[in-house]
Backbone as CSV, one residue per row, in Angstrom:
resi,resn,N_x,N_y,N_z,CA_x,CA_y,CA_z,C_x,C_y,C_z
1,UNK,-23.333,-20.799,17.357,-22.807,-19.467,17.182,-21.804,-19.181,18.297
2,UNK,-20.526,-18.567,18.048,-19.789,-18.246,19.078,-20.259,-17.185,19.834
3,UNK,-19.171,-16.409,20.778,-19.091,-15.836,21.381,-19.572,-14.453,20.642
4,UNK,-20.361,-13.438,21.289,-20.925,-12.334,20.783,-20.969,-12.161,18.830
5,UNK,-21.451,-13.754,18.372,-22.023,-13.841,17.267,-21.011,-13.958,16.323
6,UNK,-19.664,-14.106,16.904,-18.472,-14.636,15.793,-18.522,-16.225,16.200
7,UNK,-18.338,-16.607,14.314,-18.483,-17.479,14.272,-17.637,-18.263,13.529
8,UNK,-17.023,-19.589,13.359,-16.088,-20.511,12.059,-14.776,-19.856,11.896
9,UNK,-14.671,-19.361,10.825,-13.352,-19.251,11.116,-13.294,-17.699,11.255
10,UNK,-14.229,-17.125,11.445,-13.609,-15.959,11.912,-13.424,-16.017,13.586
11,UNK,-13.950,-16.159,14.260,-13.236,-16.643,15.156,-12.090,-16.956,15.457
12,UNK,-11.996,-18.019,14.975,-10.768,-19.377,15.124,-9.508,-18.429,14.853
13,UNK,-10.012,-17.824,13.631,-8.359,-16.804,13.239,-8.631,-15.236,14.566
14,UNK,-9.625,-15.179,14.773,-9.718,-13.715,15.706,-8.774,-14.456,17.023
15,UNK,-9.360,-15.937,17.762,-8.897,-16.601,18.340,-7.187,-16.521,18.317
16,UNK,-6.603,-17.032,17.474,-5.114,-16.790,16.924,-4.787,-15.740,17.300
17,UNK,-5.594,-14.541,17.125,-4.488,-13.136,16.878,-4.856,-12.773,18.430
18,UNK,-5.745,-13.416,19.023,-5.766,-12.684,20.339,-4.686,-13.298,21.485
19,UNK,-4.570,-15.082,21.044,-3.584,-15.449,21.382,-2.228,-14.704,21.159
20,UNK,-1.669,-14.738,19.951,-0.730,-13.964,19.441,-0.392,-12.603,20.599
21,UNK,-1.064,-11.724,20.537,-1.062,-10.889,21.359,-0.212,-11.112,22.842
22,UNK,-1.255,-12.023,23.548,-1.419,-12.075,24.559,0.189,-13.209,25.086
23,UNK,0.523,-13.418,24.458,2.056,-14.332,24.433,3.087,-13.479,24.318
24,UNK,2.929,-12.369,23.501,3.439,-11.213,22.931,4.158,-10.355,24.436
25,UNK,3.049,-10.177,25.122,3.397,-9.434,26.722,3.797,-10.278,27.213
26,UNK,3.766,-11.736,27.342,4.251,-11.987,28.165,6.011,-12.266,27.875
27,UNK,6.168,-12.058,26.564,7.417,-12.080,26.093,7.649,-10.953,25.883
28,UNK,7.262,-10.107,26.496,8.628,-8.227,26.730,7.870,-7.665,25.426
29,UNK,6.578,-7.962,24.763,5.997,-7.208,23.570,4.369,-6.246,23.984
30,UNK,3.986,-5.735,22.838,2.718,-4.899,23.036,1.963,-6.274,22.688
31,UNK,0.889,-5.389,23.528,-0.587,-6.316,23.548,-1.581,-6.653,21.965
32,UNK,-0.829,-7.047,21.172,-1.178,-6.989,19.719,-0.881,-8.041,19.214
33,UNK,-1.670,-8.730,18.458,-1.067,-9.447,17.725,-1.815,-9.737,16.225
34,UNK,-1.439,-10.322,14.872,-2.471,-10.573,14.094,-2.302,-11.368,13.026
35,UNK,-3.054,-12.176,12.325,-2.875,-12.995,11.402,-3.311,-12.876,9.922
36,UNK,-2.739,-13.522,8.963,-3.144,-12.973,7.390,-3.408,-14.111,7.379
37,UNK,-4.936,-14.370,6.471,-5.586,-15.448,5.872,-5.893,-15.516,4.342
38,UNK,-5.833,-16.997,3.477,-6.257,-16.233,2.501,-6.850,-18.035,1.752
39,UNK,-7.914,-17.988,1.455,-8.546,-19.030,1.412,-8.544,-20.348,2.261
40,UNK,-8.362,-19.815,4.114,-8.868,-20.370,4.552,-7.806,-21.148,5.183
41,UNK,-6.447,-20.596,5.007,-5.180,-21.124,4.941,-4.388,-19.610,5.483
42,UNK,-3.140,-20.041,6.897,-2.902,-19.017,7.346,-1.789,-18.603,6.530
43,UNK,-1.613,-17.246,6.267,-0.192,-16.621,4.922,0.630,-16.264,6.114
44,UNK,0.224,-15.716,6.790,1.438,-14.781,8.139,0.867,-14.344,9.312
45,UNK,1.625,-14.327,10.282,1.376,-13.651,11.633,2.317,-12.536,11.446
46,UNK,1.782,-11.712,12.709,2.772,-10.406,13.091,2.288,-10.315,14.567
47,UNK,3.216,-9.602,15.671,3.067,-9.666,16.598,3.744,-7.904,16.908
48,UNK,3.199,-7.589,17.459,3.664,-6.184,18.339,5.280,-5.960,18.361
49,UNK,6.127,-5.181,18.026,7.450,-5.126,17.893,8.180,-3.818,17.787
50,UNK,7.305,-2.963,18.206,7.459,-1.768,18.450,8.815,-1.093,19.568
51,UNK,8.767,-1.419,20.306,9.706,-1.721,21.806,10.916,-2.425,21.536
52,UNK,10.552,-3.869,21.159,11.676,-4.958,21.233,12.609,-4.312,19.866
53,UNK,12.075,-3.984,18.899,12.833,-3.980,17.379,13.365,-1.950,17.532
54,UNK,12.469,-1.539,18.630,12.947,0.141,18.364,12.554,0.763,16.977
55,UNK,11.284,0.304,16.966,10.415,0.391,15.373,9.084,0.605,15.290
56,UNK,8.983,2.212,15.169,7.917,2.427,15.313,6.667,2.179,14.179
57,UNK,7.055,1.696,13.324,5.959,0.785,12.713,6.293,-0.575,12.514
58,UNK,6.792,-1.107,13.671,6.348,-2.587,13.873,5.315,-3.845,14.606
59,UNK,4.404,-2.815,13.443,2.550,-3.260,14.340,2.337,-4.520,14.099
60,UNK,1.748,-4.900,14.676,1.437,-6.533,14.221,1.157,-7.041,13.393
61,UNK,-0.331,-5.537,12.797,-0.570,-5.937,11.390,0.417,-6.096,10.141
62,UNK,1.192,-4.436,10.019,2.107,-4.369,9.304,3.342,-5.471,9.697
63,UNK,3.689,-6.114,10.198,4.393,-7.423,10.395,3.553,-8.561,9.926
64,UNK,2.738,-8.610,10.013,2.146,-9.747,9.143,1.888,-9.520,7.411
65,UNK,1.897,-8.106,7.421,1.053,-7.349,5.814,2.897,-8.001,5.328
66,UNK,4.053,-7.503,6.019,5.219,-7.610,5.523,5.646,-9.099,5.196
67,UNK,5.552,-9.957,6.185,5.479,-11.963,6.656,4.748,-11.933,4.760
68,UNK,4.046,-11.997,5.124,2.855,-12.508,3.909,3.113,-12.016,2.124
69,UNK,3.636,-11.009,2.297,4.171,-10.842,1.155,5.100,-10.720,0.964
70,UNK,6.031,-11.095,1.931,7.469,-12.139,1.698,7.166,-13.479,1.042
71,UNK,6.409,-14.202,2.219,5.743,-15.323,1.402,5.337,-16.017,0.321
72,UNK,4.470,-14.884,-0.403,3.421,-15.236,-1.350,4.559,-14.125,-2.452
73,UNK,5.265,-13.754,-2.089,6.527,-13.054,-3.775,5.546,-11.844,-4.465
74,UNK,4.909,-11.340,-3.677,3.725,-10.379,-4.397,3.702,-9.211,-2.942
75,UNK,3.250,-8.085,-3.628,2.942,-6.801,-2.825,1.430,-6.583,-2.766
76,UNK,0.365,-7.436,-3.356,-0.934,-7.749,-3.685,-1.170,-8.794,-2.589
77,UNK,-1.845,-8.257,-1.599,-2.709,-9.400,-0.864,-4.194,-9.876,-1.298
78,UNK,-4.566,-9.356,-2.214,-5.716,-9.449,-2.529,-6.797,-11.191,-2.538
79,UNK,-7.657,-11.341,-1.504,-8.108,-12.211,-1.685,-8.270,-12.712,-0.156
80,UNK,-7.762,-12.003,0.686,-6.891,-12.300,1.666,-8.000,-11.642,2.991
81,UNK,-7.993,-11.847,4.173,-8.441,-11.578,5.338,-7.200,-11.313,6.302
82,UNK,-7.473,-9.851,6.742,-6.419,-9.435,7.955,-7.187,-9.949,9.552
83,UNK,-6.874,-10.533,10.621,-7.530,-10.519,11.675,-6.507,-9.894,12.719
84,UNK,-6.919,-9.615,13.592,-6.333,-8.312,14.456,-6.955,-8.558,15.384
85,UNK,-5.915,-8.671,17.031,-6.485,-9.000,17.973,-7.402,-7.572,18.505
86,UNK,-6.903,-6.285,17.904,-7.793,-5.028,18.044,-7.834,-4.350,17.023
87,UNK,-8.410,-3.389,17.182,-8.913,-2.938,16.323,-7.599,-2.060,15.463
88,UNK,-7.440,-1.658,13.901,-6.083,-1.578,13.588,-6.173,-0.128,13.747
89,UNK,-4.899,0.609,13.910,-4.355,2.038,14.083,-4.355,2.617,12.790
90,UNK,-4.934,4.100,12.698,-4.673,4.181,10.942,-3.285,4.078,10.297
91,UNK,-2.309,3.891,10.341,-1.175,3.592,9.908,-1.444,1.773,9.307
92,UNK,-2.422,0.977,10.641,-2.469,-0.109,9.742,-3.177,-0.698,8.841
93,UNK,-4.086,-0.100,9.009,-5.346,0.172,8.388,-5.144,0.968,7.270
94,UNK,-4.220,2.282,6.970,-3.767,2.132,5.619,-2.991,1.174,4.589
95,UNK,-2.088,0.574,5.775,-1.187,-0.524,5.213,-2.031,-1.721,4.558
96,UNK,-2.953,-2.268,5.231,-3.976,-2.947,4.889,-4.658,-2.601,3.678
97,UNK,-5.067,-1.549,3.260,-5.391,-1.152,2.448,-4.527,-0.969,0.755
98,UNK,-3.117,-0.392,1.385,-2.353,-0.492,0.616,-1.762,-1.958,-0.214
99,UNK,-2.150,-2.895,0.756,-1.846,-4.347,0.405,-2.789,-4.835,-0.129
100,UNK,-3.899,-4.282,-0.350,-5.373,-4.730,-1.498,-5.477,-5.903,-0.275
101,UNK,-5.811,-6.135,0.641,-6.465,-6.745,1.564,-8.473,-6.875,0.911
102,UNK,-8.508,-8.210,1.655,-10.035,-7.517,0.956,-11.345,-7.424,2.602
103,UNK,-10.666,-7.986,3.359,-11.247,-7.617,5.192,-10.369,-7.827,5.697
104,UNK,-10.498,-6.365,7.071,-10.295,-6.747,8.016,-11.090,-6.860,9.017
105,UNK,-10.988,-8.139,10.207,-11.654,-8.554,11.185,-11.098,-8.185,12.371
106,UNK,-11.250,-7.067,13.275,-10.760,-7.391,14.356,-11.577,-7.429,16.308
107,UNK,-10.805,-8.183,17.235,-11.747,-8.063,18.052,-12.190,-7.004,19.223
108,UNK,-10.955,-6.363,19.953,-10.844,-5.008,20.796,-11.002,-4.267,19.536
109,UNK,-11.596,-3.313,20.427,-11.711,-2.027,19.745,-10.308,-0.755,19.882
110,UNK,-10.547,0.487,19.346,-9.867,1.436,19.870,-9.946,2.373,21.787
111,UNK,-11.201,2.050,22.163,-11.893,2.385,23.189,-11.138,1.332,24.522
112,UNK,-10.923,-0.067,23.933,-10.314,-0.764,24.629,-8.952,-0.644,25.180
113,UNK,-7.895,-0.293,23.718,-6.830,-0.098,23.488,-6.478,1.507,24.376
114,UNK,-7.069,2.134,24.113,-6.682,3.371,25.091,-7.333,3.102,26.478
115,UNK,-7.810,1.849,27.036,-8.130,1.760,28.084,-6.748,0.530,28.865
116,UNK,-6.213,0.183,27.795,-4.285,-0.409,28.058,-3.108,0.694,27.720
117,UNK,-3.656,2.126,27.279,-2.596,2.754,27.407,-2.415,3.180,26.280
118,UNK,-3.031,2.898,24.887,-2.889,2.624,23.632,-3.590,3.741,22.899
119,UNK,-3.997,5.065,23.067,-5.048,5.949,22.350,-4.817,6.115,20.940
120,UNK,-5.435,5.202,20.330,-5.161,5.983,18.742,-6.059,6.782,18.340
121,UNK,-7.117,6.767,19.368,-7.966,7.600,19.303,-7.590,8.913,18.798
122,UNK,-6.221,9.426,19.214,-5.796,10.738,19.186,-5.873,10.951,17.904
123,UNK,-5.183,9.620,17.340,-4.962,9.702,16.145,-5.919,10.098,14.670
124,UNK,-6.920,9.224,15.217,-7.853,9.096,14.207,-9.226,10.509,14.525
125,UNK,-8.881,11.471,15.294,-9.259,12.525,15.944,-8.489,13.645,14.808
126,UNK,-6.599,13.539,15.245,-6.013,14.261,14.268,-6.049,14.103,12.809
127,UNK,-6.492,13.539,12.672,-6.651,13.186,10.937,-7.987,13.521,10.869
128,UNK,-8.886,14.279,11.100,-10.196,14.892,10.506,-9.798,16.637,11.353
129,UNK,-9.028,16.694,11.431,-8.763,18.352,11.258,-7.553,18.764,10.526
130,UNK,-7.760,20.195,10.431,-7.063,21.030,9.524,-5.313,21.200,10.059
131,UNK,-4.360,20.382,9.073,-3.121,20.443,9.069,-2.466,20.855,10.241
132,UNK,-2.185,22.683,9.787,-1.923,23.524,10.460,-2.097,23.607,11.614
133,UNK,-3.209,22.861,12.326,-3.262,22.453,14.184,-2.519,21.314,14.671
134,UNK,-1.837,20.636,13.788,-1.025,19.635,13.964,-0.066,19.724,14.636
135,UNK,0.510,19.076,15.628,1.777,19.363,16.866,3.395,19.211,16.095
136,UNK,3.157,18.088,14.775,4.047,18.025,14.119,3.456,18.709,12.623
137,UNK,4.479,19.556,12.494,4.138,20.466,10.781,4.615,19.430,9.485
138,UNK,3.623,19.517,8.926,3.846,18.943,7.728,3.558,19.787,6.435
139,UNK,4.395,20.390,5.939,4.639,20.663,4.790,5.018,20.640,3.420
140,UNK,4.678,21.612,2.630,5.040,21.087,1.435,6.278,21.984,1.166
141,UNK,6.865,21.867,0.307,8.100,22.997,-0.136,8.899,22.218,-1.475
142,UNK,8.010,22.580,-2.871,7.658,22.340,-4.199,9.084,22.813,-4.705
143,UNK,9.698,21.821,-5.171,11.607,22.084,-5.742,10.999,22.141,-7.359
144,UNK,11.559,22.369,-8.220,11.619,22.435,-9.944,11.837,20.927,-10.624
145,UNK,12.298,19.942,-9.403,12.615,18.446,-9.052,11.308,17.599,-8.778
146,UNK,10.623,18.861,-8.503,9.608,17.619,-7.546,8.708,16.145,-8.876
147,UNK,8.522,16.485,-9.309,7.795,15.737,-10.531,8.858,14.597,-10.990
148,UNK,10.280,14.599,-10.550,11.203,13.955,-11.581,10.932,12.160,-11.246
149,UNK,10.442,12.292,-10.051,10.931,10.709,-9.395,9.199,10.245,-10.436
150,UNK,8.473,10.926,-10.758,7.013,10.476,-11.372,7.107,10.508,-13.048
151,UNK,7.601,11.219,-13.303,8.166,11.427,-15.031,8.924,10.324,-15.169
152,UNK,9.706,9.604,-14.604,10.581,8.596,-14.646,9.959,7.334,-14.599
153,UNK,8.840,7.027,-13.799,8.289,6.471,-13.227,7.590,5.732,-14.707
154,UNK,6.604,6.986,-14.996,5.671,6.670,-16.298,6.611,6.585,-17.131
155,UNK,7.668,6.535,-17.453,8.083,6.477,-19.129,9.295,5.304,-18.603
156,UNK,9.346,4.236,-17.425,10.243,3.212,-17.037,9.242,1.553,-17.609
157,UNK,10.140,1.383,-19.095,9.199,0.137,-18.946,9.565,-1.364,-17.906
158,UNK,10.305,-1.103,-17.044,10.604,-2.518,-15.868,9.630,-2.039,-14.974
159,UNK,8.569,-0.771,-15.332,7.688,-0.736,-13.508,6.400,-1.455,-13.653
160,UNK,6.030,-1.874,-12.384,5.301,-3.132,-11.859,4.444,-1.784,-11.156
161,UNK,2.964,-2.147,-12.265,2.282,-0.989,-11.710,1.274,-1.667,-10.416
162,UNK,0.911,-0.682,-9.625,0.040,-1.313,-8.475,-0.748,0.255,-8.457
């Protein structure tokens, strides 16, 4: 049994993404890094790129969710294992989700990550309260338009439903 009960290849790929990471700083990047698996066979890495690219969603995960389904010609990861040298931010962790991922594994936590500077804590704090206390306003403001891009949508027979 490995280290605090990870074991085979979860490991081996947790191993990878922590590497990943950790190469990452020392090349001018965030402390992140992560890998897409998918029967056991690696689909993509992503590495922290936030800074270097001036892109604020260029998470490691979502750089690998993006790598991988470049790859594989599909927007469906399904089948697939995300590993993450920490634990993912909800932005990637929706993305993950959005990519029909079917786990993610990762090894730092969020507790860790805001102990390098990293709080997504905040984040995942602001997302279980009410809107309106939000520092940035998000609103709605309903045009006679709003429905058109979805009416189009359902009655387009070239769409590739997901």
């Amino acid at each position: 049994m490995g280290v605090n009960g990870v074991e085979g290849a979860d490991a081996r790929f947790l191993d990878r993404a922590v590497e990943l990471a950790t190469r990452n700083v020392a090349e001018g990047g965030g402390p992140f890094g992560a890998v897409l698996v998918r029967d056991g066979q690696l689909l993509a890495t992503g590495q922290n790129r936030v800074t270097r690219d001036n892109d604020p969603t260029a998470h490691a995960e979502v750089q690998a969710i993006r790598d991988a389904c470049r790859r594989t010609g599909t927007f469906s990861l399904h089948g697939s294992t995300l590993y993450s040298s920490c634990e993912p931010c909800p932005m990637c962790l929706a993305s993950s989700l959005w990519a029909r991922v079917d786990r993610v594994v990762y090894a730092a936590d969020r507790h860790d990550a805001a102990r390098g500077g990293f709080d997504d804590r905040t984040f995942y704090e602001l997302f279980s309260t009410d809107r309106a206390s939000w520092s940035t306003a998000v609103l709605q403001r309903r045009t006679a338009t709003a429905t058109d891009p979805f009416d189009a949508w359902l009655t387009s027979t070239a769409r590739v439903d997901y």
